[in-house]
Every structure is written in structure tokens, then in C-alpha cells.
C-alpha positions as CSV (number, residue, x, y, z in Angstrom):
1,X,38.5,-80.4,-68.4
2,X,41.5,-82.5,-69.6
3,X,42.2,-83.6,-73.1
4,X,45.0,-86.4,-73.8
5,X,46.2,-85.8,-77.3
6,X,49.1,-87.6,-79.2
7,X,50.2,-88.8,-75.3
8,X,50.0,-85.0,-74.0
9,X,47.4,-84.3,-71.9
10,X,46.4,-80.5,-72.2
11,X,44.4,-78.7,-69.5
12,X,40.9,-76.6,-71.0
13,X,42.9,-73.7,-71.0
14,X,45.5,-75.2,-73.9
15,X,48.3,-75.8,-70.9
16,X,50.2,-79.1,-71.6
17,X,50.5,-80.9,-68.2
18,X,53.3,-82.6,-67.0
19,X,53.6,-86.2,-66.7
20,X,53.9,-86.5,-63.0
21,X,50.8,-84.1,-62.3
22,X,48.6,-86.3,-64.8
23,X,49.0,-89.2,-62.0
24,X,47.0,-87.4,-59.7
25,X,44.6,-85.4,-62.1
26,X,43.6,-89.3,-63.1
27,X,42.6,-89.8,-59.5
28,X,40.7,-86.5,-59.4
29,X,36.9,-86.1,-61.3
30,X,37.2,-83.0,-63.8
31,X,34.8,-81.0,-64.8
């Protein structure tokens, strides 16, 4: 799963993502 926080969006395993990766992660059903 995916977790925006304070306009970061860290990944379940407590990895920030980086902006242009969050584009497509929006497009893509997480678990």
C-alpha cells in the first residue's frame, strides 16, 4: 500500500516515492 503524508507519499515499506513515480502508482490499484 501507499500512504500520502504531509504531500509525501511513502510506500508500506516506509520508502518515500518520488514525485514522477506517484503519477503512475495513481493509475495503478494497490494493495
Amino acid at each position: 500500500t501507499t500512504v500520502k503524508f504531509l504531500g509525501i507519499t511513502w510506500s508500506s515499506d516506509g520508502r518515500k516515492i518520488p514525485e514522477p513515480v506517484i503519477n503512475k502508482i495513481d493509475c495503478i490499484p494497490t494493495p
